[in-house]
C-alpha positions as CSV (number, residue, x, y, z in Angstrom):
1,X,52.1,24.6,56.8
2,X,50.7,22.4,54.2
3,X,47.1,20.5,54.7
4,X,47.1,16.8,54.1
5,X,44.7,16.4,51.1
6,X,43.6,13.2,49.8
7,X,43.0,12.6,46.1
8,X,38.9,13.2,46.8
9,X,39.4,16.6,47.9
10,X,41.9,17.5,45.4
11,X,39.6,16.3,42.5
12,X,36.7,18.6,44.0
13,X,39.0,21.6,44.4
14,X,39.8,21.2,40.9
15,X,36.5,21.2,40.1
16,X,35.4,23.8,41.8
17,X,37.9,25.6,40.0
18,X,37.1,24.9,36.5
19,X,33.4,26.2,37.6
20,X,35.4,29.3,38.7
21,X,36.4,29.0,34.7
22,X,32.7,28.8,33.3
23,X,31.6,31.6,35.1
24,X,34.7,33.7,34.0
25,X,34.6,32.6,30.4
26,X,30.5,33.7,30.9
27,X,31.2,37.2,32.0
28,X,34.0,37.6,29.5
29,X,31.3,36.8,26.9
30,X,28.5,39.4,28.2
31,X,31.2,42.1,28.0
32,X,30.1,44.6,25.0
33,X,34.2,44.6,23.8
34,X,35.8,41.2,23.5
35,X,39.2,40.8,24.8
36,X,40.3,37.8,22.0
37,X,43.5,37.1,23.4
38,X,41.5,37.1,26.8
39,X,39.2,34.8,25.8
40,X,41.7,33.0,24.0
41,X,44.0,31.9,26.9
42,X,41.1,31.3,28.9
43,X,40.1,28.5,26.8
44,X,43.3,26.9,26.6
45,X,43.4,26.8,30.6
46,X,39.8,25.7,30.8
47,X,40.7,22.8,28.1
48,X,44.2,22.0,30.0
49,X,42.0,21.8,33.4
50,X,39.2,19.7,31.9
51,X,41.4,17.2,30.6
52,X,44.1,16.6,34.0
53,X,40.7,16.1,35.7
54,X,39.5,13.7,33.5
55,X,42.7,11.9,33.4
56,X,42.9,12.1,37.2
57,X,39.8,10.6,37.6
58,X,39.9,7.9,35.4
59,X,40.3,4.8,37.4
60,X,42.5,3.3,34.8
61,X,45.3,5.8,36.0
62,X,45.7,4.7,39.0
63,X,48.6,3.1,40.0
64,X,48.9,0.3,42.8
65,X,50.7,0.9,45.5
């Protein structure tokens, strides 16, 4: 079964998870070894993430219906 979601809600959940991100990318950095290839491809996801949001939420995107 599949919840309706509405762009609003989708936008905060995407959010939410690119906080989910931050606080990853912090704990990988308070580790005493660093994983590079850890931190590496959890950059690249964070960047990807950051920017579909920002795209999604530029009004300028949006296309009439």
């Amino acid at each position: 079964m599949c919840m309706p979601l509405d762009d609003t809600a989708m936008i905060c959940w995407l959010r939410r998870q690119i906080r989910v991100l931050e606080a990853w990318r912090e704990e990988l950095a308070t580790r005493p070894e660093i994983d590079i290839s850890a931190v590496t491809r959890l950059e690249s996801h964070y960047a990807w993430l950051t920017f579909e949001v920002a795209r999604l939420e530029d009004p300028s995107n949006r296309q009439a219906a």
